[in-house]
Every structure is written in structure tokens, then in C-alpha cells.
Backbone atoms as SQL, in Angstrom:
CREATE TABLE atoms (id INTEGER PRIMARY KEY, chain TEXT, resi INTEGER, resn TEXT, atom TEXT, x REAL, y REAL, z REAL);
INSERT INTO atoms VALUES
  (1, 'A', 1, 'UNK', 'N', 0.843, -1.177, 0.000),
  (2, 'A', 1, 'UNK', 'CA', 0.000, 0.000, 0.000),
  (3, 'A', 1, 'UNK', 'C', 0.891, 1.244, 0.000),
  (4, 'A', 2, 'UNK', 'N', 0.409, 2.486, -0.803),
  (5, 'A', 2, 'UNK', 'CA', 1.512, 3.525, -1.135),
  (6, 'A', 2, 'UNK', 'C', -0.046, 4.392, -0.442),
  (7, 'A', 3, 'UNK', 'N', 0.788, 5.857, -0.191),
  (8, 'A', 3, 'UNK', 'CA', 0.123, 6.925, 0.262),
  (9, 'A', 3, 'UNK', 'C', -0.249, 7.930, -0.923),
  (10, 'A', 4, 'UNK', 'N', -1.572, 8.079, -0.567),
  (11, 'A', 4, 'UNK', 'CA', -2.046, 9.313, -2.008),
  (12, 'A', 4, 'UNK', 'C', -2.305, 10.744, -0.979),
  (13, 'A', 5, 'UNK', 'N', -1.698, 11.649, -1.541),
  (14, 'A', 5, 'UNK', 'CA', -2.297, 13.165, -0.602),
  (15, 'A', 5, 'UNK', 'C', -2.946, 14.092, -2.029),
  (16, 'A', 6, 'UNK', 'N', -3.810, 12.855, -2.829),
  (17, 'A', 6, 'UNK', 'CA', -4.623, 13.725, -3.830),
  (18, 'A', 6, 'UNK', 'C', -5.716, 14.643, -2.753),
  (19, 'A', 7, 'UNK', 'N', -6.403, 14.029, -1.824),
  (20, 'A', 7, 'UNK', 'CA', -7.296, 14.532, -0.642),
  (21, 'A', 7, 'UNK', 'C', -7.146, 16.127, -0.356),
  (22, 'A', 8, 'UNK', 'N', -5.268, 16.329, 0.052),
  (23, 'A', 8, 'UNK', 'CA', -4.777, 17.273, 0.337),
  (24, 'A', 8, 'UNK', 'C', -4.681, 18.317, -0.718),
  (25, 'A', 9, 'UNK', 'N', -4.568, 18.152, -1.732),
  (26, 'A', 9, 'UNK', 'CA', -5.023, 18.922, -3.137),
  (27, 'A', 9, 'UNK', 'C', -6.266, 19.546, -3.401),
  (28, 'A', 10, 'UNK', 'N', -7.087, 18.609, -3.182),
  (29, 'A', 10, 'UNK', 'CA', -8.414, 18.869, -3.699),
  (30, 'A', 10, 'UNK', 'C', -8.942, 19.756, -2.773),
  (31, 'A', 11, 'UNK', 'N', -8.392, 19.625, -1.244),
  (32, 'A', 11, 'UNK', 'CA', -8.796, 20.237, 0.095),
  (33, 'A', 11, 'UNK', 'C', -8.599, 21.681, -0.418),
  (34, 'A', 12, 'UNK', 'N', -6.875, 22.176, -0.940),
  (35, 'A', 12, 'UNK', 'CA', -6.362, 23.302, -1.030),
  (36, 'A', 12, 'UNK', 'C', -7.197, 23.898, -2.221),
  (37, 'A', 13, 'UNK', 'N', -7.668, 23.480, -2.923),
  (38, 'A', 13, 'UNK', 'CA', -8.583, 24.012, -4.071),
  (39, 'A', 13, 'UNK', 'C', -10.216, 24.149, -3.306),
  (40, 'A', 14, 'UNK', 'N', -10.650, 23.417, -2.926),
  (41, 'A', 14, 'UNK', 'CA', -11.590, 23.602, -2.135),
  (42, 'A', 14, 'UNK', 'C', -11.470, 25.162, -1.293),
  (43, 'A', 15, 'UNK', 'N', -10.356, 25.539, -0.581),
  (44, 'A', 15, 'UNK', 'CA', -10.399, 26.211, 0.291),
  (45, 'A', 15, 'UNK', 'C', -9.735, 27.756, -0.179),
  (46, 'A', 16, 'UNK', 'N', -9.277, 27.713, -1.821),
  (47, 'A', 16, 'UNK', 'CA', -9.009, 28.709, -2.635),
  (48, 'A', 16, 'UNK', 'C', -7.695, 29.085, -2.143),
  (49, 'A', 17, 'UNK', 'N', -6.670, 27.653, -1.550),
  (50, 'A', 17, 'UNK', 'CA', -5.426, 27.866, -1.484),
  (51, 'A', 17, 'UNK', 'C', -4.135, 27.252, -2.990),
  (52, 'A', 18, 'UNK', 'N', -2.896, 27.865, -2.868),
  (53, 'A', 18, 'UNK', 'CA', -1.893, 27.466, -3.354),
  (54, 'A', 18, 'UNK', 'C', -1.509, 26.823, -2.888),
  (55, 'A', 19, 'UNK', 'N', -0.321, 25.985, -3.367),
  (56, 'A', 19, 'UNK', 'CA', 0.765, 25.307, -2.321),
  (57, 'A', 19, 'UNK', 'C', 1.448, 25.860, -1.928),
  (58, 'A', 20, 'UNK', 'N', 1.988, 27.497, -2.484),
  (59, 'A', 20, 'UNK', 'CA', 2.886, 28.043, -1.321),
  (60, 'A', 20, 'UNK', 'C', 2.069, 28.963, -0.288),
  (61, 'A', 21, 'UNK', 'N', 0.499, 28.633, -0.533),
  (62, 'A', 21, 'UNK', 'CA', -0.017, 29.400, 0.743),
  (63, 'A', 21, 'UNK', 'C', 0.064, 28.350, 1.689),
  (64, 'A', 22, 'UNK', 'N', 0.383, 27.363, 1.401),
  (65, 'A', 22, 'UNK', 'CA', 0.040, 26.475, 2.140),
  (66, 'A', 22, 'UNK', 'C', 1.830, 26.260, 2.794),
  (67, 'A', 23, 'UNK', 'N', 2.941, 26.456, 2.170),
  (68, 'A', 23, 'UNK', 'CA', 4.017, 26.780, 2.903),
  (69, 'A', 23, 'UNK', 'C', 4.110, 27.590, 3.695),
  (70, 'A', 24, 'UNK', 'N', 3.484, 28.701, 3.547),
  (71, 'A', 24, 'UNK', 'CA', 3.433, 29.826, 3.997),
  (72, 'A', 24, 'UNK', 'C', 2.981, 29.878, 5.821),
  (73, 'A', 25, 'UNK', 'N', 1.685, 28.786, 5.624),
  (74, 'A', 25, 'UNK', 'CA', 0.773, 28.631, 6.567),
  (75, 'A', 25, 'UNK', 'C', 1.608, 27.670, 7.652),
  (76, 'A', 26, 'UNK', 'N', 2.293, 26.527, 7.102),
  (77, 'A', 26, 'UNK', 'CA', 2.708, 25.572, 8.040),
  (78, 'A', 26, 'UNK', 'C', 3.989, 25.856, 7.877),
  (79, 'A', 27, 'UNK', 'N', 4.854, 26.259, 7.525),
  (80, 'A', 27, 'UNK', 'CA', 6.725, 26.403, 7.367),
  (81, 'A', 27, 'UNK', 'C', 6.691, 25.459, 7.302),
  (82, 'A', 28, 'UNK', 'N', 6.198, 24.726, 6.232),
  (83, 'A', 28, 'UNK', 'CA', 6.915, 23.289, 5.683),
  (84, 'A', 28, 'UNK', 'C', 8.120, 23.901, 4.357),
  (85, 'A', 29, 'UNK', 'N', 9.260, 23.285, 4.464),
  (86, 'A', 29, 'UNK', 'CA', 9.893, 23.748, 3.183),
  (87, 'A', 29, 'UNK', 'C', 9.516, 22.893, 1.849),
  (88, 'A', 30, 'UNK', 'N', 10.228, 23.396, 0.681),
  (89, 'A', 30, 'UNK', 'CA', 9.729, 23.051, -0.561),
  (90, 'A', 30, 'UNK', 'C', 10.328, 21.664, -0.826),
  (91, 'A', 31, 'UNK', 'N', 10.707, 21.318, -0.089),
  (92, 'A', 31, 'UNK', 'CA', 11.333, 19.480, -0.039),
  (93, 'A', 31, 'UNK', 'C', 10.239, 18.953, 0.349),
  (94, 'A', 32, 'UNK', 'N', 9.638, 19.234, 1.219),
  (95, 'A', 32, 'UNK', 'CA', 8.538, 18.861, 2.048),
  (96, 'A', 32, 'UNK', 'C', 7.545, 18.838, 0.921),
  (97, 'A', 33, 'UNK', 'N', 7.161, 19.351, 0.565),
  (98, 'A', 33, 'UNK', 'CA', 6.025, 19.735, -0.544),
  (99, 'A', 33, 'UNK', 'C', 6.302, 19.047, -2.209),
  (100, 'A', 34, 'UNK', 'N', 7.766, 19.090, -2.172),
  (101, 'A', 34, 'UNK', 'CA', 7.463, 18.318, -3.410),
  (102, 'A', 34, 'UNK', 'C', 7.622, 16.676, -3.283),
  (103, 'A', 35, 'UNK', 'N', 7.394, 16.190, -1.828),
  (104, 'A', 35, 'UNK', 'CA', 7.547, 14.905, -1.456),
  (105, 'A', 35, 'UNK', 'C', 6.166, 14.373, -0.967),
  (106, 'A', 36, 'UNK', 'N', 5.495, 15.772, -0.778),
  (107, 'A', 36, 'UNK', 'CA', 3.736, 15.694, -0.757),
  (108, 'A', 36, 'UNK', 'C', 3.571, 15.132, -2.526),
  (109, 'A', 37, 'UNK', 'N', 3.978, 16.367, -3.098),
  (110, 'A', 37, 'UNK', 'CA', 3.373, 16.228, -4.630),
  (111, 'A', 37, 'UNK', 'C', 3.857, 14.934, -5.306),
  (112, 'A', 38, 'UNK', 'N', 4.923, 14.041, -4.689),
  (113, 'A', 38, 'UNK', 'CA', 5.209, 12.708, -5.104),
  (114, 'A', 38, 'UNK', 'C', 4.853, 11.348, -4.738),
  (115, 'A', 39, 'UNK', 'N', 3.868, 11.952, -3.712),
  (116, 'A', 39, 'UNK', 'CA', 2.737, 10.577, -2.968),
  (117, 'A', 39, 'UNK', 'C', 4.218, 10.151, -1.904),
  (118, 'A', 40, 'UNK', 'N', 4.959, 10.770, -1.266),
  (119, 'A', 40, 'UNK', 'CA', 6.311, 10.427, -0.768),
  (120, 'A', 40, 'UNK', 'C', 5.518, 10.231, 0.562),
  (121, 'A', 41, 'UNK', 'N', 5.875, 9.496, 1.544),
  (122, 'A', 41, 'UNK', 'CA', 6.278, 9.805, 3.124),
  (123, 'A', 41, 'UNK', 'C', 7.213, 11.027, 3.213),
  (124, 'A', 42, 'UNK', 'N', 6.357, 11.381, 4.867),
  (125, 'A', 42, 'UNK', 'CA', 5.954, 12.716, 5.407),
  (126, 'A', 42, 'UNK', 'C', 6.516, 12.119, 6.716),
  (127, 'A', 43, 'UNK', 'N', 6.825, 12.463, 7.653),
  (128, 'A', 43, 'UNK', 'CA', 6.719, 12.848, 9.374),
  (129, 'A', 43, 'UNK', 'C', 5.104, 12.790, 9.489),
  (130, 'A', 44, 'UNK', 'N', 5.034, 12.286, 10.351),
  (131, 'A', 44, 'UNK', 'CA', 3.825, 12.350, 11.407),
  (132, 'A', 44, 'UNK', 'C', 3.910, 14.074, 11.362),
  (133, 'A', 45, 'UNK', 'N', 4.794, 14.456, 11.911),
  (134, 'A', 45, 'UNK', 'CA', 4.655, 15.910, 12.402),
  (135, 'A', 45, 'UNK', 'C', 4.152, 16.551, 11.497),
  (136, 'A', 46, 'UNK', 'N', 4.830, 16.421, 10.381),
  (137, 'A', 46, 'UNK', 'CA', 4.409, 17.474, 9.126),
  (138, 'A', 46, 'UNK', 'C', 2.676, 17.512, 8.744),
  (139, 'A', 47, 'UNK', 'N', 2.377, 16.431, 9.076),
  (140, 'A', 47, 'UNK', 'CA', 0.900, 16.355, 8.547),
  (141, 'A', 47, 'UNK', 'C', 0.130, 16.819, 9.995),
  (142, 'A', 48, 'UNK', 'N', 0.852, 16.656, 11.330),
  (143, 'A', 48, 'UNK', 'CA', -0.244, 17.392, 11.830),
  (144, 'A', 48, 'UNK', 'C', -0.253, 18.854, 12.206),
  (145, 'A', 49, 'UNK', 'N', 1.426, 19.538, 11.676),
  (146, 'A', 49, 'UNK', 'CA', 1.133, 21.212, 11.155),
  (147, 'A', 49, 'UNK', 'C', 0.022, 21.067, 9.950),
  (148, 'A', 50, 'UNK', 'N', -0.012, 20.581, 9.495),
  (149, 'A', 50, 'UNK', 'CA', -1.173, 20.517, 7.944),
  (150, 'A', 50, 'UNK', 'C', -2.629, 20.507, 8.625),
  (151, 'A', 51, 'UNK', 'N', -2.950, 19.573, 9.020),
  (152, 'A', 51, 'UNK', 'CA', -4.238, 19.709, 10.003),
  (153, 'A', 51, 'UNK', 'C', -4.072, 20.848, 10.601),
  (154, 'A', 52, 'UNK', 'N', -3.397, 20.761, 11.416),
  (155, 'A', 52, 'UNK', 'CA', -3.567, 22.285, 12.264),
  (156, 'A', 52, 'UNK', 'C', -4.024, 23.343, 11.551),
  (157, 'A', 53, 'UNK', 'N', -3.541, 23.798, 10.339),
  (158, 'A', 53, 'UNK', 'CA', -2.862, 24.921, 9.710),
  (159, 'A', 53, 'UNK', 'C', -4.411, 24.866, 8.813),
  (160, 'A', 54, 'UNK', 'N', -5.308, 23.606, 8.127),
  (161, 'A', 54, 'UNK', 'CA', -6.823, 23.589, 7.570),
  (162, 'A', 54, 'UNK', 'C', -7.355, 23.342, 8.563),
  (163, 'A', 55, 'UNK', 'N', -7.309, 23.028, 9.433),
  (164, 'A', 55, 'UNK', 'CA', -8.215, 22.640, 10.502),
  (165, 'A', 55, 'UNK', 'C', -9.424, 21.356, 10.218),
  (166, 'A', 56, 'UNK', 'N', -8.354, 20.613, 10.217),
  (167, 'A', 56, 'UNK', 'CA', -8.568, 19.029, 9.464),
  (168, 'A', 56, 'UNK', 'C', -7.899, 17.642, 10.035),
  (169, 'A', 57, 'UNK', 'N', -8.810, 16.450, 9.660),
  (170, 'A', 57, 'UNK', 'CA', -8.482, 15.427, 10.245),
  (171, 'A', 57, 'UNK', 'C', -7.040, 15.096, 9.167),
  (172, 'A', 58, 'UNK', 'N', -6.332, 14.343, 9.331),
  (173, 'A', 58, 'UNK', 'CA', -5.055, 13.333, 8.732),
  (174, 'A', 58, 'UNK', 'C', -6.292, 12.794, 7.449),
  (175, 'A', 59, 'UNK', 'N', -7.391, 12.155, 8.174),
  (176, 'A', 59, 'UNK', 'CA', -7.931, 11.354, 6.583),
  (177, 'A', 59, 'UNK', 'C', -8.697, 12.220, 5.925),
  (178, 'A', 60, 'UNK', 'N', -8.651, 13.729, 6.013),
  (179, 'A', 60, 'UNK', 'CA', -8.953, 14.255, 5.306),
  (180, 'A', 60, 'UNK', 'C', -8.058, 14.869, 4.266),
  (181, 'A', 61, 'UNK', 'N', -6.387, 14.337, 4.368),
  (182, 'A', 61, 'UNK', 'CA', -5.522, 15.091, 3.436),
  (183, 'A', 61, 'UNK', 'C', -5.051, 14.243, 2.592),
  (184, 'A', 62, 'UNK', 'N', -5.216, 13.055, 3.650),
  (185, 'A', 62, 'UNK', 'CA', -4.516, 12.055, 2.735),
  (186, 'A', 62, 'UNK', 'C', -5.262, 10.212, 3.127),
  (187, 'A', 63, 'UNK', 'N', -4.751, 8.930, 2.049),
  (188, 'A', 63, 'UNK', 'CA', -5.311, 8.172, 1.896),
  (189, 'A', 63, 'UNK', 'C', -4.067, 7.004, 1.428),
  (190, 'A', 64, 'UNK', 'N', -4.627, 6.167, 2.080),
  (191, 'A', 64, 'UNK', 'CA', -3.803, 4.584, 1.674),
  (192, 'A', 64, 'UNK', 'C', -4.289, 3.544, 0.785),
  (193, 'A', 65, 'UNK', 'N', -3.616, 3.922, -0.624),
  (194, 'A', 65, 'UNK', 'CA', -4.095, 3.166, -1.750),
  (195, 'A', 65, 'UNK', 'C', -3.368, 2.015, -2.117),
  (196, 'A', 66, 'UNK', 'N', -3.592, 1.322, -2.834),
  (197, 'A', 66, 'UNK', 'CA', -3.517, 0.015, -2.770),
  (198, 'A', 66, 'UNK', 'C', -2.337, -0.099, -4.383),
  (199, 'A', 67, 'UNK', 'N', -1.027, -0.990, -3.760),
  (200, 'A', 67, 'UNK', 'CA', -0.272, -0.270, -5.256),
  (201, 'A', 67, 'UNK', 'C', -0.422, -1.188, -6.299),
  (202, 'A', 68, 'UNK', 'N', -0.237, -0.692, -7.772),
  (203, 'A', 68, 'UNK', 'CA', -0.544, -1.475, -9.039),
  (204, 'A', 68, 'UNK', 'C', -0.014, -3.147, -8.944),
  (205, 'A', 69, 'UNK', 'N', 0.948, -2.908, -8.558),
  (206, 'A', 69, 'UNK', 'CA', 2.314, -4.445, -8.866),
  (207, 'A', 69, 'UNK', 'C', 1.725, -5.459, -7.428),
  (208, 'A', 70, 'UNK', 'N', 0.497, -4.640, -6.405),
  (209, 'A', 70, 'UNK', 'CA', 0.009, -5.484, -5.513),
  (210, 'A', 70, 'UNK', 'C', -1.098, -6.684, -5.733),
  (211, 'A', 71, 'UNK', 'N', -1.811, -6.090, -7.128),
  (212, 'A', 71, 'UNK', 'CA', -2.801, -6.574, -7.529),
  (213, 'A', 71, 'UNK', 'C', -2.677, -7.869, -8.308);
């Protein structure tokens, strides 16, 4: 199982944010963010400045999908 943070996308469009408002909001750096934008592992921590920062659950940013080569 691989991690999807499509959730966390759709959230920031939902809420009429960027991704660097969204740096902006949590001081995550741009490593951080382009390891979001690569379905990468995160820190625990990082995702719960992210909650904090939308004021949101963890399964609302992100999701555990099931990978191709599993099937």
C-alpha cells in the first residue's frame, strides 16, 4: 500500500489555497512539498502542522491506496 495526498489537493482548491499558501501557513519547506506532490512519506509531524494549519483530520488530506504491482 503507497500513500495518495490527492485529498490534500483537492482540500487546497476547495479552500481557494496554493501550495505556497500552504508553505506559507505551516513552514513546511519546498522538499517537504514536493515529497507531498510525489505521494512520498511525510513525518507524522508534518501532517499534523497541515491539520492544524486547515483545521482538518489526517484522513482528510490524505489516503492509503492500494499499489498497481500489488494486484
Amino acid at each position: 500500500m503507497t500513500v495518495s495526498y490527492k485529498k490534500l489537493w483537492k482540500l487546497l482548491i476547495d479552500k481557494n489555497m496554493k501550495k505556497k499558501d500552504l508553505r506559507a501557513v505551516t513552514g513546511i519547506s519546498t522538499t517537504t512539498l514536493a515529497k507531498l506532490g510525489k505521494d512520498e512519506n511525510v513525518s507524522t509531524d508534518i501532517l499534523a502542522k497541515i491539520c492544524r494549519a486547515l483545521e482538518c483530520d489526517v484522513g482528510d488530506i490524505m489516503e492509503m491506496v492500494n499499489d498497481k504491482s500489488e494486484n
